[in-house]
TORDO-66251 format. One line per field, with one value per residue (C-alpha): residue number from 1; x, y, z; residue in three letters. Coordinates in Angstrom, 2 decimals. Each point is the difference from the previous one (the first is absolute). Last residue first. Layout:
TORDO-66251
i NUM;... $
X X;... $
Y Y;... $
Z Z;... $
aa ALA;... $
//
This chain:
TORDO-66251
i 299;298;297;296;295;294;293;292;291;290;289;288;287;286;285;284;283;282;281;280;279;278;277;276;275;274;273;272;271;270;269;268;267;266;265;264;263;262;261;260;259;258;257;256;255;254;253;252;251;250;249;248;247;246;245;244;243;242;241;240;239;238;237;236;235;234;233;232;231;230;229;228;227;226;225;224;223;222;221;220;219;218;217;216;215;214;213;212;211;210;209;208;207;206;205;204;203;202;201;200;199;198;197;196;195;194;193;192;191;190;189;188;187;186;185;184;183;182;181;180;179;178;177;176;175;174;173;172;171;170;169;168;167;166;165;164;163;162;161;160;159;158;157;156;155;154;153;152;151;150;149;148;147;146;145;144;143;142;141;140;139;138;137;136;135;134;133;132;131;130;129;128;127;126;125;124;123;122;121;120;119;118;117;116;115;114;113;112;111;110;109;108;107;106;105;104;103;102;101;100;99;98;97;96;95;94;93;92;91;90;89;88;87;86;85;84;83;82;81;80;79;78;77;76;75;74;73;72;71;70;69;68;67;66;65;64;63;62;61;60;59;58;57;56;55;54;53;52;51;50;49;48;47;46;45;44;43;42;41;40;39;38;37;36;35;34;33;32;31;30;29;28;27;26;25;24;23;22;21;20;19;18;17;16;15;14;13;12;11;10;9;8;7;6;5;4;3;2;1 $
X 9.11;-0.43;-4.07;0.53;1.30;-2.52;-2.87;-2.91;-1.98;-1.29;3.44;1.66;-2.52;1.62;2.95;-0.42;-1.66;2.53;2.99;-2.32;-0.23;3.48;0.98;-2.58;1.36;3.99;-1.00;-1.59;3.05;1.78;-1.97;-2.70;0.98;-1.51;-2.72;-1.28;-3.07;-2.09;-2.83;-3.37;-1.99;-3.64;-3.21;-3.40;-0.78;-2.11;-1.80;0.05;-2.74;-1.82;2.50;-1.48;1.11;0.76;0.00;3.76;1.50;-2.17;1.68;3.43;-0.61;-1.04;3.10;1.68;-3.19;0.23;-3.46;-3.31;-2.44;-3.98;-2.11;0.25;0.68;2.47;2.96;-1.56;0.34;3.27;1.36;-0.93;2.19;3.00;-0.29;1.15;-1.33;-4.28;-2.77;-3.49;-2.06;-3.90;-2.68;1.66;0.12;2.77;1.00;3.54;2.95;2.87;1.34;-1.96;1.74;3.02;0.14;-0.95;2.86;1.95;-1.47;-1.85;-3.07;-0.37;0.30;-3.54;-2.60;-3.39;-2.99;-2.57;-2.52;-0.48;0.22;2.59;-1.43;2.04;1.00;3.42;0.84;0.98;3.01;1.43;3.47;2.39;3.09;3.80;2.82;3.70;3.98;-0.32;3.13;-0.42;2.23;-0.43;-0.09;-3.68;-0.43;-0.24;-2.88;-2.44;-1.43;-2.76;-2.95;-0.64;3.13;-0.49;3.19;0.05;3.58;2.36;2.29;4.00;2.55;-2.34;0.95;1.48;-1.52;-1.76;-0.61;-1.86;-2.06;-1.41;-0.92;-2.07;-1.41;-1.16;-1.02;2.47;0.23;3.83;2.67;3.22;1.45;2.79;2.01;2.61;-0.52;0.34;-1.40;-2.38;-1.12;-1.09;-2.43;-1.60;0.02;-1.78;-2.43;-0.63;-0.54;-2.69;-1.62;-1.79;2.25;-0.84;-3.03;1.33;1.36;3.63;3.02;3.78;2.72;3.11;1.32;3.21;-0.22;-1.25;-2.52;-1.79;-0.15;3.65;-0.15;1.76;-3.20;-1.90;1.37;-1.22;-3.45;-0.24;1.09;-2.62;-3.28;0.77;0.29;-3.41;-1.61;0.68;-1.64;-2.60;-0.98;0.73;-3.63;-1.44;2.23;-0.79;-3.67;0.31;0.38;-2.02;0.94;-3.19;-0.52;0.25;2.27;3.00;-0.60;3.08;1.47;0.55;2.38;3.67;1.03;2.95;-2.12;-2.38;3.02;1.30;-3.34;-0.65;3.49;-1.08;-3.01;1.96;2.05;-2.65;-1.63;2.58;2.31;-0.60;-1.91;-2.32;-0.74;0.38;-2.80;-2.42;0.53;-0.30;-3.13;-0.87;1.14;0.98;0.22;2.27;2.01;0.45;1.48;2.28;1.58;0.52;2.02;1.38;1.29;1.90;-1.60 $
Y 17.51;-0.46;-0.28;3.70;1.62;-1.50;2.59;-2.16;2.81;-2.33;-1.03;3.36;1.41;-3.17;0.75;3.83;-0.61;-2.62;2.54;2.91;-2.33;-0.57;3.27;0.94;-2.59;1.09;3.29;-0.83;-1.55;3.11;2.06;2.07;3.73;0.93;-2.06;-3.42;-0.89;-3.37;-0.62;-1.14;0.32;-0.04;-1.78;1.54;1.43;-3.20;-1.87;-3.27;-1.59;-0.25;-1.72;-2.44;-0.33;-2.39;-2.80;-0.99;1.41;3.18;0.14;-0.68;2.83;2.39;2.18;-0.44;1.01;3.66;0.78;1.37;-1.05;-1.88;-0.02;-0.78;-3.52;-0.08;-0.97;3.28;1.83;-1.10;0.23;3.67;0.20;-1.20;2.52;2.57;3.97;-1.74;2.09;-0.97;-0.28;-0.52;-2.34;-0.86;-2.12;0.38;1.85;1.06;1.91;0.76;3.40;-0.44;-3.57;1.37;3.05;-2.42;-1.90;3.26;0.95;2.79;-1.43;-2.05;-4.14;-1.37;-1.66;-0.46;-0.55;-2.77;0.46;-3.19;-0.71;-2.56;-1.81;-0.66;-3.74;0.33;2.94;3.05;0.64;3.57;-0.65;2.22;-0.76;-1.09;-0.17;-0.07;1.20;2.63;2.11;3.60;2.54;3.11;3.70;-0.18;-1.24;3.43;0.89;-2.90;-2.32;0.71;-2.58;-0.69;-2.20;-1.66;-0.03;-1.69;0.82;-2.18;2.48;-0.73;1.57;2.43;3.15;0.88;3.12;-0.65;-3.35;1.13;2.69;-2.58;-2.70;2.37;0.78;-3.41;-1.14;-1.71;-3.19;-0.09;-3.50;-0.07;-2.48;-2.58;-1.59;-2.75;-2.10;2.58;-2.32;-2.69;2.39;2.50;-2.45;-0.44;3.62;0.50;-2.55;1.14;3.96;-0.83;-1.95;1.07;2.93;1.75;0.43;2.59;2.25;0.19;0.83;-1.36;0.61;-2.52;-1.06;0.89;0.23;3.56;-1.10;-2.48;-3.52;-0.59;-4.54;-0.60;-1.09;-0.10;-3.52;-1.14;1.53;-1.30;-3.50;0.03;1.36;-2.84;-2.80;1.94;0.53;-4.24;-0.95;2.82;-1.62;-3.93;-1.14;1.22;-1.88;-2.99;0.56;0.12;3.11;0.87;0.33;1.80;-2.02;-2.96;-3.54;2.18;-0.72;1.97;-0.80;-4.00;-1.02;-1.43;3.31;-0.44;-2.09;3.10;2.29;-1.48;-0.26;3.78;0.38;-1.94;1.65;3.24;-1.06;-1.29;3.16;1.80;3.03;3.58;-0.96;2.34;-1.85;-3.06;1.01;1.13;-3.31;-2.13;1.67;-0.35;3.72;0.16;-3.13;-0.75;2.72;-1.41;-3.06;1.39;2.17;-3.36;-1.65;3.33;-0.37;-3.93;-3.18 $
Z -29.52;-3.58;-0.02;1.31;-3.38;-2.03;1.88;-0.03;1.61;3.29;-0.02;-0.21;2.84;2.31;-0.45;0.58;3.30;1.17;-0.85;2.09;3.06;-0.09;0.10;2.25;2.88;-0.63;0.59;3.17;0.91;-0.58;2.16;-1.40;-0.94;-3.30;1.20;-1.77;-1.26;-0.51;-2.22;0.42;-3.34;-0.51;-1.39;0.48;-3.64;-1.41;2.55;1.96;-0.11;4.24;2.27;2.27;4.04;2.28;-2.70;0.93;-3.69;0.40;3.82;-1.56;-2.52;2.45;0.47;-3.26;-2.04;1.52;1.68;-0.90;2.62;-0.05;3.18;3.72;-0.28;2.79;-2.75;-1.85;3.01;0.83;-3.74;0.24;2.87;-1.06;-2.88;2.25;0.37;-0.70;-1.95;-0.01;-2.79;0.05;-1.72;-2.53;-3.25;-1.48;-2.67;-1.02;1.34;-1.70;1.75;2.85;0.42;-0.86;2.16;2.88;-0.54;-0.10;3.67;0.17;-1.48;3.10;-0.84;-0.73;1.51;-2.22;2.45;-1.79;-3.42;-0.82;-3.57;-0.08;2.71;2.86;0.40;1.60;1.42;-2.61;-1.88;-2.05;-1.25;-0.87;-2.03;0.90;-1.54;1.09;0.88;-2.23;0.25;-0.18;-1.23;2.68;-1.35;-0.13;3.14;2.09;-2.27;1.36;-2.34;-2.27;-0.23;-4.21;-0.07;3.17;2.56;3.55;1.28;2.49;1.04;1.07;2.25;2.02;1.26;-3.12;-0.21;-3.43;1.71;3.20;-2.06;-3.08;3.01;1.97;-3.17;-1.01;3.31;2.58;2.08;1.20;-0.74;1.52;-2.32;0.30;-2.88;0.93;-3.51;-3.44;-2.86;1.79;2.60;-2.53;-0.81;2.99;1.02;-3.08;1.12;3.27;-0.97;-2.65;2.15;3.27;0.12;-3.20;1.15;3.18;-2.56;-0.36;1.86;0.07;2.27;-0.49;3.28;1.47;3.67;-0.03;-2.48;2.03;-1.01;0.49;0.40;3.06;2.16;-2.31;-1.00;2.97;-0.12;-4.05;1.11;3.03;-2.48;-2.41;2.67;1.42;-3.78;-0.37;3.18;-0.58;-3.55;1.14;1.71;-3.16;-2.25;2.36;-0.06;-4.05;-1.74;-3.24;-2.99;-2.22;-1.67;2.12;-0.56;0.69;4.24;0.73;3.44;-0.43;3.09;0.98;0.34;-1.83;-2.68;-0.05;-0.57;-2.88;-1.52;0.15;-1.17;-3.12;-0.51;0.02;-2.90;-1.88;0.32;-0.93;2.23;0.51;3.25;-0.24;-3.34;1.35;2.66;-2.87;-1.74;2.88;0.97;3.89;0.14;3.41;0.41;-2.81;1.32;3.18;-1.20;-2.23;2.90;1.74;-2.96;-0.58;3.80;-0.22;0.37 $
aa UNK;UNK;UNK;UNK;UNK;UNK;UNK;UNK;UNK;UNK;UNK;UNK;UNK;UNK;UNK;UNK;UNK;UNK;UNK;UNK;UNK;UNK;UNK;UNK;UNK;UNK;UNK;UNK;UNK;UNK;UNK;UNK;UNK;UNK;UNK;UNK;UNK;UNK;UNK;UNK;UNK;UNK;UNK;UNK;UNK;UNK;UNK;UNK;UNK;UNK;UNK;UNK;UNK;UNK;UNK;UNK;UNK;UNK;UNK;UNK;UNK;UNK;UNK;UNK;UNK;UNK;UNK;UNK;UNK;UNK;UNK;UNK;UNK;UNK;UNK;UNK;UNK;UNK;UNK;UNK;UNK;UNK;UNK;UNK;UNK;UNK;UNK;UNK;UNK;UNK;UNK;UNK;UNK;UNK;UNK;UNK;UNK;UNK;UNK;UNK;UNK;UNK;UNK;UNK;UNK;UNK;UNK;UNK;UNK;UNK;UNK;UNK;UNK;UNK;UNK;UNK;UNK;UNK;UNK;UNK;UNK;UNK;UNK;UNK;UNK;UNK;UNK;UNK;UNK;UNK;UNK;UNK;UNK;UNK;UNK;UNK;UNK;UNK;UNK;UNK;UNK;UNK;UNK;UNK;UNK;UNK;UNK;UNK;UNK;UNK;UNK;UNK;UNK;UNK;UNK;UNK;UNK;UNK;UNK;UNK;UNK;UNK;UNK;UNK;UNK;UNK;UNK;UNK;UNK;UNK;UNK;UNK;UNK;UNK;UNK;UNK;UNK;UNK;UNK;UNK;UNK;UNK;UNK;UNK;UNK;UNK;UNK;UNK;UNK;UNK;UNK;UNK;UNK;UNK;UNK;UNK;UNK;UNK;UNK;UNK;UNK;UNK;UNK;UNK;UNK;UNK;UNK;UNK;UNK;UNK;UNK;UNK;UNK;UNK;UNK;UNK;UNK;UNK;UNK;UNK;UNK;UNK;UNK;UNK;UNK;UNK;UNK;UNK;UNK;UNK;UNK;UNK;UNK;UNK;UNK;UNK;UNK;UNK;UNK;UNK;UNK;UNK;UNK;UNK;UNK;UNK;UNK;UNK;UNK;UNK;UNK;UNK;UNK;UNK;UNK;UNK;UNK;UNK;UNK;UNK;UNK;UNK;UNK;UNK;UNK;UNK;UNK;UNK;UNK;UNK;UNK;UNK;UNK;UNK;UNK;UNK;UNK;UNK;UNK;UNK;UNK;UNK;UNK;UNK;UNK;UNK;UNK;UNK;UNK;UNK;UNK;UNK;UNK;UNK;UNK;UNK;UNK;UNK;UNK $
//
């Protein structure tokens, strides 16, 4: 057994999708499978009853979700013990908006980990401006930016090359078994926010009945968890509960897709350098792909 064998584990219950969990995995489903397996003869148990759709755990895999988060939760004390999470002690200061936490933030780590090993972040929830201000003073290292074409980004970025780092799109979902017509409470992030901006920007029809305004998207996907009426959210933070059957997604529209990119301040610490550099070469890959650009099939 060894600790991506655990984190595996919890993913897939999480999402209880193998697909979606490979995916936040950044590895194949085979692949995962196989870990899965690994771990079950460790254990000596079956944890994933993959006879269901959707998976489901069995009592065993049930039994083994806090074991596993507790031998999880003591390595990451231990190790915090020495790692510099605060900036003082040399970690790398980084802000972005509180959705970009839930996943967006946890698989880039995850990937940067695999290039530049012995990174540590001191992560801070900010909003769009707050986040333009701290890094044209360079009193953040790195940004992680929301940016729509038709939603205007702050002036203070403008002199900053971004490197997108991901995708994401807005979702609006509703409980399970609401009828498409129903008129219910729309939630929706404040049209201060940029999120907000986009969803005001490209909104379209719903059926309504009133719209209330949320500060964090974690809250909109309480209410519509609690089965208090319909929400727009980013896709990355409700897709495992869509894949689970916690929530539906109504079709997905034209207009709502964005960019999340990373920036860097004129004065960011070297490492943090090193982190946008590389995020920037994978972001220009992977644009010469998608374009068929002959020169990238080389490398």
């Amino acid at each position: 057994m060894n600790i991506d064998q655990l984190r595996d584990f919890l993913c897939v219950a999480e999402t209880l999708n193998l697909t979606l969990a490979a995916d936040r995995r950044n590895t194949t489903q085979s692949n995962l499978s196989k870990r899965l397996r690994s771990l079950e003869e460790y254990v000596g148990r079956v944890l994933i009853d993959r006879r269901s759709r959707p998976l489901y755990l069995t009592k065993a895999g049930e039994d083994f979700v806090p074991k596993a988060r507790q031998i999880l939760s003591e390595i990451d004390t231990f190790r915090g013990q020495t790692a510099p999470w605060s900036p003082s002690e040399g970690g790398i200061t980084i802000v972005m908006p509180h959705s970009a936490t839930v996943a967006v933030f946890p698989q880039f780590k995850e990937r940067l980990s695999r290039k530049l090993p012995g990174i540590h972040f001191a992560p801070r929830i900010a909003n769009h401006d707050t986040a333009a201000r701290l890094l044209a003073r360079s009193e953040t290292d790195l940004a992680i930016v929301t940016r729509h074409p038709m939603v205007a980004i702050d002036d203070d970025f403008a002199v900053f090359r971004p490197a997108n780092i991901g995708v994401d799109r807005l979702l609006v979902v509703e409980p399970p078994g609401t009828s498409e017509h129903e008129p219910l409470p729309l939630h929706i992030s404040h049209p201060l926010t940029y999120i907000g901006q986009i969803w005001q920007t490209c909104r379209y029809d719903l059926p309504v009945s009133e719209e209330i305004s949320h500060g964090m998207a974690a809250d909109i996907r309480a209410h519509c968890l609690a089965g208090q009426g319909r929400g727009g959210l980013p896709e990355t933070l409700v897709e495992a509960d869509i894949a689970a059957g916690r929530l539906v997604a109504r079709p997905k529209q034209a207009g709502l897709d964005y960019v999340i990119s990373l920036f860097c301040a004129p004065r960011a610490a070297r490492r943090a350098r090193q982190i946008w550099e590389l995020a920037l070469s994978i972001s220009e890959r992977s644009l010469n792909e998608i374009s068929g650009d002959p020169e990238s099939r080389k490398s």
